[in-house]
PQR file of N, CA, C, O and H, with PARSE charges and radii, in Angstrom:
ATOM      1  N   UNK A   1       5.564   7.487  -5.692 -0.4000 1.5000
ATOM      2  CA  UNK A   1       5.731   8.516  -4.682 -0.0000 2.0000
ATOM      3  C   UNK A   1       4.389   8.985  -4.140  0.5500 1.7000
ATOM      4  O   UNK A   1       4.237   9.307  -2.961 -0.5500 1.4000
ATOM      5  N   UNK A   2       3.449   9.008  -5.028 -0.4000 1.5000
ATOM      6  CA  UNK A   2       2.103   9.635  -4.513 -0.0000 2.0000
ATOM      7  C   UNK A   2       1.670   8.620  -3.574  0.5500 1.7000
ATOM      8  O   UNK A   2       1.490   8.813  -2.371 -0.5500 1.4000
ATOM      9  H   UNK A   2       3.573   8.747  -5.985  0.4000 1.0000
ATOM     10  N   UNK A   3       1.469   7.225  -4.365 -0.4000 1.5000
ATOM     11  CA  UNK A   3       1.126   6.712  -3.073 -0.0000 2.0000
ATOM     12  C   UNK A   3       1.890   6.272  -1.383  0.5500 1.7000
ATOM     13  O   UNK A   3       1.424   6.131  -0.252 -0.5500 1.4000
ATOM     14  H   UNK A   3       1.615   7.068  -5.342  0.4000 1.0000
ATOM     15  N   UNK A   4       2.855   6.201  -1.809 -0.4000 1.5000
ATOM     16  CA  UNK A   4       3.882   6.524  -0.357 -0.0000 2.0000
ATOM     17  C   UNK A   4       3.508   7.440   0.526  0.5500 1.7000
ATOM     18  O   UNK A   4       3.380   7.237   1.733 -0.5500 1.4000
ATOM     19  H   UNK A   4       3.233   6.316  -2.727  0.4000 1.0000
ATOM     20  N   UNK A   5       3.200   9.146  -0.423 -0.4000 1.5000
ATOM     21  CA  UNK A   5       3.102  10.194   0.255 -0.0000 2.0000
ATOM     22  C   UNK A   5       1.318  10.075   1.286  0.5500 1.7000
ATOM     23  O   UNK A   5       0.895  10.465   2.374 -0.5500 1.4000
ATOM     24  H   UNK A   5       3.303   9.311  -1.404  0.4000 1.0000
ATOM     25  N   UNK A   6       0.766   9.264   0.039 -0.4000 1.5000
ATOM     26  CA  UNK A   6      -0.717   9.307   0.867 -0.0000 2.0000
ATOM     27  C   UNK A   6      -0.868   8.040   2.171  0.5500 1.7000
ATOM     28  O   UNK A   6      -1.846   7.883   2.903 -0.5500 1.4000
ATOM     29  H   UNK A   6       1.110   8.947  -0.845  0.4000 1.0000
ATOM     30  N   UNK A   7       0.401   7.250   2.172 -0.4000 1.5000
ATOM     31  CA  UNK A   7       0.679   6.299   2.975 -0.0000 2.0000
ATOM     32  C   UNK A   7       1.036   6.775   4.657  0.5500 1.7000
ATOM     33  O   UNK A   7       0.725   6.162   5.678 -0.5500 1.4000
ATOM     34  H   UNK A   7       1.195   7.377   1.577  0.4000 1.0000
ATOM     35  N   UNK A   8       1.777   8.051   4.533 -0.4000 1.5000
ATOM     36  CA  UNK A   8       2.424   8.333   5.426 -0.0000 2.0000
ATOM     37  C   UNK A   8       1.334   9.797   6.082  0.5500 1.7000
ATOM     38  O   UNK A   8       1.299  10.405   7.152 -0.5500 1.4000
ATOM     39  H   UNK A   8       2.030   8.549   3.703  0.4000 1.0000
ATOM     40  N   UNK A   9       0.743   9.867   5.086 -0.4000 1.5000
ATOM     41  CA  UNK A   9      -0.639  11.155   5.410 -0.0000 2.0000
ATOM     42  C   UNK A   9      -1.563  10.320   6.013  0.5500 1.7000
ATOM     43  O   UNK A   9      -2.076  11.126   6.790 -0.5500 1.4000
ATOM     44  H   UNK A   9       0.771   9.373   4.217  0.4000 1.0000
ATOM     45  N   UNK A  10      -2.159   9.230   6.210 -0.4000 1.5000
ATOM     46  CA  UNK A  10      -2.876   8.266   6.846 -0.0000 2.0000
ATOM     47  C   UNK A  10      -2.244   7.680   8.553  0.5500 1.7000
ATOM     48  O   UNK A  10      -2.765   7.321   9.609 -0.5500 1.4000
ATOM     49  H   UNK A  10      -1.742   8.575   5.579  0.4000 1.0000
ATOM     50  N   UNK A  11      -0.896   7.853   8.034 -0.4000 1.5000
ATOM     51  CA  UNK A  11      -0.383   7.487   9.154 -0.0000 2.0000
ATOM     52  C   UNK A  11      -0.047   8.002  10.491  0.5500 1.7000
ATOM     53  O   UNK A  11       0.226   7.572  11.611 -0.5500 1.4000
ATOM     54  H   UNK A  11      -0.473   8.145   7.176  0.4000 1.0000
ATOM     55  N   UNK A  12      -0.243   9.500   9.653 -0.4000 1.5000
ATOM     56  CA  UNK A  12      -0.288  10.808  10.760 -0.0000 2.0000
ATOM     57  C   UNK A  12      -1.292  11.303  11.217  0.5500 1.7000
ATOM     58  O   UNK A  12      -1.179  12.021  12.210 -0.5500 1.4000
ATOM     59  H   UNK A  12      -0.465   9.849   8.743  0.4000 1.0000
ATOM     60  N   UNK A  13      -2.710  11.044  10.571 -0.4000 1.5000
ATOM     61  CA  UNK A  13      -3.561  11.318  11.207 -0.0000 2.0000
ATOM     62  C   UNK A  13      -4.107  11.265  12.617  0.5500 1.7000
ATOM     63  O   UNK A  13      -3.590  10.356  13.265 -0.5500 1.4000
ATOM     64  H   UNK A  13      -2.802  10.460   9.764  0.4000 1.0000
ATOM     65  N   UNK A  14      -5.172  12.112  13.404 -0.4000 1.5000
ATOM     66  CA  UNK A  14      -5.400  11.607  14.406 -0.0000 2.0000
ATOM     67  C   UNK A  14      -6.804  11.199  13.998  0.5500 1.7000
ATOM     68  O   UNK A  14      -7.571  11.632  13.138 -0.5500 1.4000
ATOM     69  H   UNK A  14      -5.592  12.851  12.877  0.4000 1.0000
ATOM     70  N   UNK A  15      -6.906  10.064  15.042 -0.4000 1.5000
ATOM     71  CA  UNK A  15      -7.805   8.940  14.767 -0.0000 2.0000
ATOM     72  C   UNK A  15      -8.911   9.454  16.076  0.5500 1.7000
ATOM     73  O   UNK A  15     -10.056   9.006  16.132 -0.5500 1.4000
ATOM     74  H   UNK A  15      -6.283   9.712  15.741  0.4000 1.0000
ATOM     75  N   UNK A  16      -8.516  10.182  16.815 -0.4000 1.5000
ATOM     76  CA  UNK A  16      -8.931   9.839  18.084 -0.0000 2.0000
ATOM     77  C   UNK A  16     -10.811  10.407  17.763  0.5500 1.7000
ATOM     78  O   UNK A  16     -11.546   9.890  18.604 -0.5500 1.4000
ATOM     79  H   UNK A  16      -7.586  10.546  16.770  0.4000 1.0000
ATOM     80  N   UNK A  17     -11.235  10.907  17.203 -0.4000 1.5000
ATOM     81  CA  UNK A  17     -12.706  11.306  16.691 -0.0000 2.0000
ATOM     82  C   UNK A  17     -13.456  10.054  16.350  0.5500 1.7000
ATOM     83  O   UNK A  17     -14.624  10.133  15.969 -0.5500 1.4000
ATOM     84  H   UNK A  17     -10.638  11.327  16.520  0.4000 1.0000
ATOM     85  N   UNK A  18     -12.781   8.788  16.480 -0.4000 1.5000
ATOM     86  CA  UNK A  18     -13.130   7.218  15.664 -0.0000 2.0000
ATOM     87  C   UNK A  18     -13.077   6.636  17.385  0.5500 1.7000
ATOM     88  O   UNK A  18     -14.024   6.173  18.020 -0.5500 1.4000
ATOM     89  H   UNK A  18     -11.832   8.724  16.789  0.4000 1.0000
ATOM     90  N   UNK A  19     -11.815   6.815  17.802 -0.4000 1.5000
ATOM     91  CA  UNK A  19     -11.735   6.239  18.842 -0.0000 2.0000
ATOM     92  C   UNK A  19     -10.272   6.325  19.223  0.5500 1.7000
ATOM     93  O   UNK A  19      -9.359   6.433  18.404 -0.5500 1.4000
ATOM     94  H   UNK A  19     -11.046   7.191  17.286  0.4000 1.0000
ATOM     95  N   UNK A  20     -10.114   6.265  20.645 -0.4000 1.5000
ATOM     96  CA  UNK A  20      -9.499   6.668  21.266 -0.0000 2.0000
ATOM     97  C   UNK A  20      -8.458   5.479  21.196  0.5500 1.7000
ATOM     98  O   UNK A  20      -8.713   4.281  21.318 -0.5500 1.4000
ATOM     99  H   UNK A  20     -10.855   6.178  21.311  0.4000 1.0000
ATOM    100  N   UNK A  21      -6.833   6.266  20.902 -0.4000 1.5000
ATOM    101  CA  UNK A  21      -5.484   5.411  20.809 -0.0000 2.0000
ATOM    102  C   UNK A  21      -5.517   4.804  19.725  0.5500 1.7000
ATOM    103  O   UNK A  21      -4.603   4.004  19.528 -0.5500 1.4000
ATOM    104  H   UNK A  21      -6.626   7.240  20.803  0.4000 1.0000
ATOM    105  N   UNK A  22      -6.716   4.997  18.517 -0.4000 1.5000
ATOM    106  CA  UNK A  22      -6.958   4.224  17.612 -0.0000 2.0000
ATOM    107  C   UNK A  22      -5.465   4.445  16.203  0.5500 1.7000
ATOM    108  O   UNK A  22      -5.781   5.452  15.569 -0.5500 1.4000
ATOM    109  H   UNK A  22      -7.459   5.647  18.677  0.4000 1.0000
ATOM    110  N   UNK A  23      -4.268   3.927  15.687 -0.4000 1.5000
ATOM    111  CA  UNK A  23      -3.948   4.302  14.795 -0.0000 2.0000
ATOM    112  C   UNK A  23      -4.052   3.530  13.553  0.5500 1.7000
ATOM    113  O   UNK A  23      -4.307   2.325  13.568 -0.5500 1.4000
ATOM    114  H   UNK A  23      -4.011   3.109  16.201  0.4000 1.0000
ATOM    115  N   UNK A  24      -3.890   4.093  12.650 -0.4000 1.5000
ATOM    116  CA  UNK A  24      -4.019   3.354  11.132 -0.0000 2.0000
ATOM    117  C   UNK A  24      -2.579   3.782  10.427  0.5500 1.7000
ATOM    118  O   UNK A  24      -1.859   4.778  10.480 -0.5500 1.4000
ATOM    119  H   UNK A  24      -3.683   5.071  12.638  0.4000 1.0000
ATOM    120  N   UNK A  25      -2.541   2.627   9.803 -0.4000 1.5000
ATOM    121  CA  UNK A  25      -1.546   2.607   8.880 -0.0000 2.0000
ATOM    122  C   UNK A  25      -2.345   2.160   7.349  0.5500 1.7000
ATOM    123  O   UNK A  25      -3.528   2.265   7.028 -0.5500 1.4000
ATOM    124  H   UNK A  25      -3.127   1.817   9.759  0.4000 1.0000
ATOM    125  N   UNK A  26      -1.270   1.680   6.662 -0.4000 1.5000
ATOM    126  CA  UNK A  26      -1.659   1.009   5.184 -0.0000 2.0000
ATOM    127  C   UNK A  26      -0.540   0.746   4.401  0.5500 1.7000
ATOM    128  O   UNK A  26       0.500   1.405   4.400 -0.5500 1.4000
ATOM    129  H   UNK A  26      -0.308   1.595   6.923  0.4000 1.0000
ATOM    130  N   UNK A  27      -0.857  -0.508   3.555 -0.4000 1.5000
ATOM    131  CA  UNK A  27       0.233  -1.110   3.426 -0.0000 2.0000
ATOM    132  C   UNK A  27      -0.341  -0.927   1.993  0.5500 1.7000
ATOM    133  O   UNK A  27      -1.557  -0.737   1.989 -0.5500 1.4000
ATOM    134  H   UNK A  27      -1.702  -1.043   3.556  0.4000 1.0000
ATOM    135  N   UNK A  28       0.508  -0.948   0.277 -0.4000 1.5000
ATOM    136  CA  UNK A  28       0.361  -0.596  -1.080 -0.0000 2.0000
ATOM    137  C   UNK A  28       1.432  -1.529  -1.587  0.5500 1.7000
ATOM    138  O   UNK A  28       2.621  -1.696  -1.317 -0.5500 1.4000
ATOM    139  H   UNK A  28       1.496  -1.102   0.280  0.4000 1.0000
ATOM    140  N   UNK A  29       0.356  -2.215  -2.633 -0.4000 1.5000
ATOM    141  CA  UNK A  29       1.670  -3.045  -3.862 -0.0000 2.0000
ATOM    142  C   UNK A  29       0.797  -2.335  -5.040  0.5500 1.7000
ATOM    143  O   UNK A  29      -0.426  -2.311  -5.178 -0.5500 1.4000
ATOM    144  H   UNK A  29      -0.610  -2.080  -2.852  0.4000 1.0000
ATOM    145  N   UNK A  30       2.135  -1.592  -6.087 -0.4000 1.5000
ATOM    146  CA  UNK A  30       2.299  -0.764  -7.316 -0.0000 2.0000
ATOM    147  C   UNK A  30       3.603  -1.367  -8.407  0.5500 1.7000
ATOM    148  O   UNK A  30       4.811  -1.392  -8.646 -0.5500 1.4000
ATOM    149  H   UNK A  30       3.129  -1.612  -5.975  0.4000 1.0000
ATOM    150  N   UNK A  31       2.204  -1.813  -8.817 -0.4000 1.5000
ATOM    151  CA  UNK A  31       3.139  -2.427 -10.425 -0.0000 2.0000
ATOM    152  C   UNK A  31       2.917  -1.740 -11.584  0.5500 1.7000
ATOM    153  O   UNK A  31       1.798  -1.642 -12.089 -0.5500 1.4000
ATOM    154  H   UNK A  31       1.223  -1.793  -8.623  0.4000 1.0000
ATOM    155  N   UNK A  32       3.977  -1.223 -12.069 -0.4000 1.5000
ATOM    156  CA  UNK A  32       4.118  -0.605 -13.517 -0.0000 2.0000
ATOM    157  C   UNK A  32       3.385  -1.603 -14.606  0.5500 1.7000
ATOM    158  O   UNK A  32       3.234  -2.825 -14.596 -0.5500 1.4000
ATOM    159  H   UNK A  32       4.885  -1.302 -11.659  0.4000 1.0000
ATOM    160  N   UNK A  33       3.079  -0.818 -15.338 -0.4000 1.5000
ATOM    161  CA  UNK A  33       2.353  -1.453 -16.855 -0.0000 2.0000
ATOM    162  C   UNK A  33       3.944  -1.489 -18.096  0.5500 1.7000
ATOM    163  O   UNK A  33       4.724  -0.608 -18.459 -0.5500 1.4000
ATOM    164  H   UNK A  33       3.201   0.175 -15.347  0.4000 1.0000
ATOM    165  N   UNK A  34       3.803  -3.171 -18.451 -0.4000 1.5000
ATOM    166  CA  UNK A  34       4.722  -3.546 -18.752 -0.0000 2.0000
ATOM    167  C   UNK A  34       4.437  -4.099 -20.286  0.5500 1.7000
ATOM    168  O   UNK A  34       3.214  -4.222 -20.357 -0.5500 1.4000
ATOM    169  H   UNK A  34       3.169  -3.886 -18.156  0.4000 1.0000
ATOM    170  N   UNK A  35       4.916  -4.408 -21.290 -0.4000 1.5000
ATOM    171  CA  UNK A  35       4.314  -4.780 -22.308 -0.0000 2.0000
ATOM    172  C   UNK A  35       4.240  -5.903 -22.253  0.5500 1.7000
ATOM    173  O   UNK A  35       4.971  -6.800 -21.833 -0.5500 1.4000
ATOM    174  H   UNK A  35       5.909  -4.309 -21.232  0.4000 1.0000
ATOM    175  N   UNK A  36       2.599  -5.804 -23.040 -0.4000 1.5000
ATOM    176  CA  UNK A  36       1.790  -7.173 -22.872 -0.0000 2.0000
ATOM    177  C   UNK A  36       1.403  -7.701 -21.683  0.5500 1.7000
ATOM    178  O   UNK A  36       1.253  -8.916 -21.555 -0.5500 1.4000
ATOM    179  H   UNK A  36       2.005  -5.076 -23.380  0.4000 1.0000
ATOM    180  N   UNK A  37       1.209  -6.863 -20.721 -0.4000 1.5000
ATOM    181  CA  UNK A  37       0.384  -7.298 -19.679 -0.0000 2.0000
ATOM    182  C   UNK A  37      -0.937  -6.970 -19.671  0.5500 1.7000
ATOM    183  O   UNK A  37      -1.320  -5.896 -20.135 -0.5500 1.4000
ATOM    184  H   UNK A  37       1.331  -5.876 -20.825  0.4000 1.0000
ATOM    185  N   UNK A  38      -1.869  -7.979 -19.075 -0.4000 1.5000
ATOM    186  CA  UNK A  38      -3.036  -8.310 -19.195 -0.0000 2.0000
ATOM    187  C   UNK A  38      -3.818  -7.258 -18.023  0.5500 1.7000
ATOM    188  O   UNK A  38      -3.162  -6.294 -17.629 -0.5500 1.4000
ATOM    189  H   UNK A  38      -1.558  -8.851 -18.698  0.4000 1.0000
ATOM    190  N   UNK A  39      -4.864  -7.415 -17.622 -0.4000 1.5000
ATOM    191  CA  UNK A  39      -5.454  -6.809 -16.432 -0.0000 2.0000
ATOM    192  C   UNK A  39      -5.074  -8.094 -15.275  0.5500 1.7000
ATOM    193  O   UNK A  39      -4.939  -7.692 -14.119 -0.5500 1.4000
ATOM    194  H   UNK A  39      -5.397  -8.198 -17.942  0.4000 1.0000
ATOM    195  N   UNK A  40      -4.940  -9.205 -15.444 -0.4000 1.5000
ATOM    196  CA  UNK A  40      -5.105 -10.183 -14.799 -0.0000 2.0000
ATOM    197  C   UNK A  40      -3.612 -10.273 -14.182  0.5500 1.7000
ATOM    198  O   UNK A  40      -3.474 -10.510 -12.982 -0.5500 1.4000
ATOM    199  H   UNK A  40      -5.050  -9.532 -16.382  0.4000 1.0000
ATOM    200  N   UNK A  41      -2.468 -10.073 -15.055 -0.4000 1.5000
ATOM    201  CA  UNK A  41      -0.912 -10.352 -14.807 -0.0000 2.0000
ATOM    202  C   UNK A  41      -0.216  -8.824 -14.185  0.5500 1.7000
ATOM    203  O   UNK A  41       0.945  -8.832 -13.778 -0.5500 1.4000
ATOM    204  H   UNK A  41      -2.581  -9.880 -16.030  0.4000 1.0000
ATOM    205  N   UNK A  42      -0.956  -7.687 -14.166 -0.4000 1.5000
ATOM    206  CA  UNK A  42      -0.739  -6.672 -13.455 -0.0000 2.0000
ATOM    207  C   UNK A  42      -1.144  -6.590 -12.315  0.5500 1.7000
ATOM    208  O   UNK A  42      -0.366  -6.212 -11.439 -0.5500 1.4000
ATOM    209  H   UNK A  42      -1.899  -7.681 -14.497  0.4000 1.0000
ATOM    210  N   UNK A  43      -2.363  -6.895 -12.037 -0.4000 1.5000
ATOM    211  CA  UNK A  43      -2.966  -7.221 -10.818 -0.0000 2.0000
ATOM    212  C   UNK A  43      -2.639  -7.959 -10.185  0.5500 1.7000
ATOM    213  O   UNK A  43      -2.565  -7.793  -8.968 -0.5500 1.4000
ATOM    214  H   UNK A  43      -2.995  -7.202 -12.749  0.4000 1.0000
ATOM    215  N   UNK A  44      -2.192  -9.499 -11.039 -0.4000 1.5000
ATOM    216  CA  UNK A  44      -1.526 -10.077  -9.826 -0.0000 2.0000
ATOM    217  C   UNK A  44      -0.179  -9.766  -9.290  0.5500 1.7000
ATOM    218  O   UNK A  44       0.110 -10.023  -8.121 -0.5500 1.4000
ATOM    219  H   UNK A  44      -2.252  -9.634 -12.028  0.4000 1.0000
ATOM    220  N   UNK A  45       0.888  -9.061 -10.360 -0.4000 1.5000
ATOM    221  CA  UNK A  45       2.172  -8.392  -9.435 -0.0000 2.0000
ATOM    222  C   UNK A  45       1.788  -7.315  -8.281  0.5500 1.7000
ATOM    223  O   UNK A  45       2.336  -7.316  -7.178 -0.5500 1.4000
ATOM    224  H   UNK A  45       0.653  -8.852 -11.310  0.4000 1.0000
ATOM    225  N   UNK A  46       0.599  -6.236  -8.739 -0.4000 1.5000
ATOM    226  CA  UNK A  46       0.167  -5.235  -7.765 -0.0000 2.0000
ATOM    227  C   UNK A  46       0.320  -6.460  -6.071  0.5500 1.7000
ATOM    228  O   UNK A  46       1.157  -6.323  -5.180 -0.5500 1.4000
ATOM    229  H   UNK A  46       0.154  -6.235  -9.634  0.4000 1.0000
ATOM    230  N   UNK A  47      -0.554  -7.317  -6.130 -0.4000 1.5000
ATOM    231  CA  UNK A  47      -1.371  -8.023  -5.089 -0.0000 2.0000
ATOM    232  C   UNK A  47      -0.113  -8.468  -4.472  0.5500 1.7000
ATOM    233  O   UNK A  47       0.263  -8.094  -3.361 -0.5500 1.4000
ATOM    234  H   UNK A  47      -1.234  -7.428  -6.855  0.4000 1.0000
ATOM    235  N   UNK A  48       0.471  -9.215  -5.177 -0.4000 1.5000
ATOM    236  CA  UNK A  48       1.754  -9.763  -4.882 -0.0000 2.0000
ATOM    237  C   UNK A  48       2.554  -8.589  -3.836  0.5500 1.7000
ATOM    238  O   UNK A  48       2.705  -8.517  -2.617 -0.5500 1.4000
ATOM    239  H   UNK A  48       0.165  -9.519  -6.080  0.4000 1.0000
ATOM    240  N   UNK A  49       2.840  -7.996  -4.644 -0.4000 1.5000
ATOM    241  CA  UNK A  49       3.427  -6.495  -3.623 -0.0000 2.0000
ATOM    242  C   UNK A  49       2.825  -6.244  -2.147  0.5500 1.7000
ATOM    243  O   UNK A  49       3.171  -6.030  -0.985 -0.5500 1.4000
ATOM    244  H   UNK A  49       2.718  -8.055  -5.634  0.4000 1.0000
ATOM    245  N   UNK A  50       1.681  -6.414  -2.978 -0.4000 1.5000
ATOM    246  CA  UNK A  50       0.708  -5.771  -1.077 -0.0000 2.0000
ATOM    247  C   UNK A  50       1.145  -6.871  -0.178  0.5500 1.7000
ATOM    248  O   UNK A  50       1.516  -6.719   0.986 -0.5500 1.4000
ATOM    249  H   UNK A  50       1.400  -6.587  -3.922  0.4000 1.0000
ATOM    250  N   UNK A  51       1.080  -7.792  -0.712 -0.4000 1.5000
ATOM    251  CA  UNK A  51       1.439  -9.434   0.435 -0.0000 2.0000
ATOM    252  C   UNK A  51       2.854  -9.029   0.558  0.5500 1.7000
ATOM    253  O   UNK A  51       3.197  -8.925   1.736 -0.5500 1.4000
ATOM    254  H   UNK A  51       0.778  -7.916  -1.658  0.4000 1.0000
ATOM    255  N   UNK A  52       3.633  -8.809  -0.169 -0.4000 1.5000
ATOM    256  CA  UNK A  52       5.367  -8.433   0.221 -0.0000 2.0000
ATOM    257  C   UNK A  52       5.490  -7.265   1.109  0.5500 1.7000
ATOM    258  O   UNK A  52       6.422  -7.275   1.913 -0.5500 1.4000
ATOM    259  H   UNK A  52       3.354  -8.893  -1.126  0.4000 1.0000
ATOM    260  N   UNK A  53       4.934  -6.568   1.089 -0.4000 1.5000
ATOM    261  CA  UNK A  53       4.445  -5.370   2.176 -0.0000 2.0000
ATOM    262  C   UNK A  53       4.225  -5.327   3.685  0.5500 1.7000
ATOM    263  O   UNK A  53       4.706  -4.748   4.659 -0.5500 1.4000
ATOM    264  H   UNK A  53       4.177  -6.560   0.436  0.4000 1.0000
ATOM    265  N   UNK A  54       3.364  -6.129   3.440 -0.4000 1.5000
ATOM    266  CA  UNK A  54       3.152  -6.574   4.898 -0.0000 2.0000
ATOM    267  C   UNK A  54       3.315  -7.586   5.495  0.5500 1.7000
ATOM    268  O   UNK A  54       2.803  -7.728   6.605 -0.5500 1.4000
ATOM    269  H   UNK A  54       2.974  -6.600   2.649  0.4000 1.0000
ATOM    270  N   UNK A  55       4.067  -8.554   4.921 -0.4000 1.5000
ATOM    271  CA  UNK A  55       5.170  -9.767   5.256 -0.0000 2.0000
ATOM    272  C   UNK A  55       6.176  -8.961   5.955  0.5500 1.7000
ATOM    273  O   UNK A  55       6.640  -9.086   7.089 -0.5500 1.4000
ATOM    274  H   UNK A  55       4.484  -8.439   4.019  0.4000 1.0000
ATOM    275  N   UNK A  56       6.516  -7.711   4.602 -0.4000 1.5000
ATOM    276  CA  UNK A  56       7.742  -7.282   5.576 -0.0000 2.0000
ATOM    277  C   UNK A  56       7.276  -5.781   6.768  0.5500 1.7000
ATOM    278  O   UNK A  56       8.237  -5.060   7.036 -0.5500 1.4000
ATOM    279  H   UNK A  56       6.138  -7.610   3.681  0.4000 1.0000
ATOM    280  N   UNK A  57       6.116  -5.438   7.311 -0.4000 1.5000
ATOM    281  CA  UNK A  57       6.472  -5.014   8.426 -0.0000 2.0000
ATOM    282  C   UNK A  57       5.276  -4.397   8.198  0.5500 1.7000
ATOM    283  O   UNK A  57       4.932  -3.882   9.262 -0.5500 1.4000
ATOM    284  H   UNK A  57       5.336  -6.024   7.094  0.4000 1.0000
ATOM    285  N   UNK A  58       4.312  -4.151   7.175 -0.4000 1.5000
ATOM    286  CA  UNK A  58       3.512  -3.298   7.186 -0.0000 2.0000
ATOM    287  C   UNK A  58       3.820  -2.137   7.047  0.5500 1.7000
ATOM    288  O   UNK A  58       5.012  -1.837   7.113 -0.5500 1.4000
ATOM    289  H   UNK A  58       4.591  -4.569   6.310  0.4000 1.0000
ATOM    290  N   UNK A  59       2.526  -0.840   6.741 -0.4000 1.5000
ATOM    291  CA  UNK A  59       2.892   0.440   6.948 -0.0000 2.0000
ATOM    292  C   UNK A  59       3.989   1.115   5.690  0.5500 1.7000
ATOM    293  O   UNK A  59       4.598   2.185   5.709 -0.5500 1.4000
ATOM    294  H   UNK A  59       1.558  -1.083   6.687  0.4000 1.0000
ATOM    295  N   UNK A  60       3.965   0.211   4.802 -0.4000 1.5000
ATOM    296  CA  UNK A  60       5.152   0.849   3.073 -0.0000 2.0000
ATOM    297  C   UNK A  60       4.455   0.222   2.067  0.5500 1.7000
ATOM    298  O   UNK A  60       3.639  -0.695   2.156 -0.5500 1.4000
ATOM    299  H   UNK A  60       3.471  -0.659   4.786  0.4000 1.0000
ATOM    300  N   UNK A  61       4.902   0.870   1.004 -0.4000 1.5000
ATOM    301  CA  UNK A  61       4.632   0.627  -0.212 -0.0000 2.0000
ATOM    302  C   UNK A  61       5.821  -0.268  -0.689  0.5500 1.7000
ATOM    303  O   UNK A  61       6.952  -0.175  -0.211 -0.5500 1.4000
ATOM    304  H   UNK A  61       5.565   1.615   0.932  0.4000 1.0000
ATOM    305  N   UNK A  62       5.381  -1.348  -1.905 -0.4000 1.5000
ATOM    306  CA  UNK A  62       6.286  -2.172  -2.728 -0.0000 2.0000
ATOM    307  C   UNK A  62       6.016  -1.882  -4.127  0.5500 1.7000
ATOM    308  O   UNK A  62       4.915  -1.846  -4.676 -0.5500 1.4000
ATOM    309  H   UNK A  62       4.462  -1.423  -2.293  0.4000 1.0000
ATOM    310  N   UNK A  63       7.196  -1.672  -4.646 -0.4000 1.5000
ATOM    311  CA  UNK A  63       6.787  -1.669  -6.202 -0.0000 2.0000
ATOM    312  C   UNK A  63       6.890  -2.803  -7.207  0.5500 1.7000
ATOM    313  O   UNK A  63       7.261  -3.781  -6.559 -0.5500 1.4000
ATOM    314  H   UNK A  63       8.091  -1.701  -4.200  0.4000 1.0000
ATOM    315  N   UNK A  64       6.777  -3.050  -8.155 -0.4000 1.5000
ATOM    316  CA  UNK A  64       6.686  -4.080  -9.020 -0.0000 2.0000
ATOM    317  C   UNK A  64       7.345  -3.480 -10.456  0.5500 1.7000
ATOM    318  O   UNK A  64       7.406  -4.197 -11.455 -0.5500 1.4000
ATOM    319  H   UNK A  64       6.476  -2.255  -8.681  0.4000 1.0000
TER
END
């Protein structure tokens, strides 16, 4: 949820002090810590997510 919430706080910003019509979004993959996962096998579900994210449309979070 936090990061969703800071997803959609980025998204509302105004940009226009950067440049004009400029908007930003951001796209988040969040994988739970699972037993016996490594740094290497969490990270890659996180990553995984972010690519499922913005395959599907950008601008959301995916969880894992």
């Amino acid at each position: 949820r936090a990061v969703d919430r800071l997803r959609a706080i980025v998204a509302e910003l105004d940009w226009i002090a950067i440049s004009h019509g400029l908007s930003v979004t951001m796209s988040a993959g969040v994988a739970t810590l699972r037993a016996g996962d490594t740094v290497d096998s969490i990270l890659t579900r996180a990553d995984a997510a972010l690519y499922r994210a913005k395959a599907l449309g950008r601008n959301q979070v995916i969880s894992t």
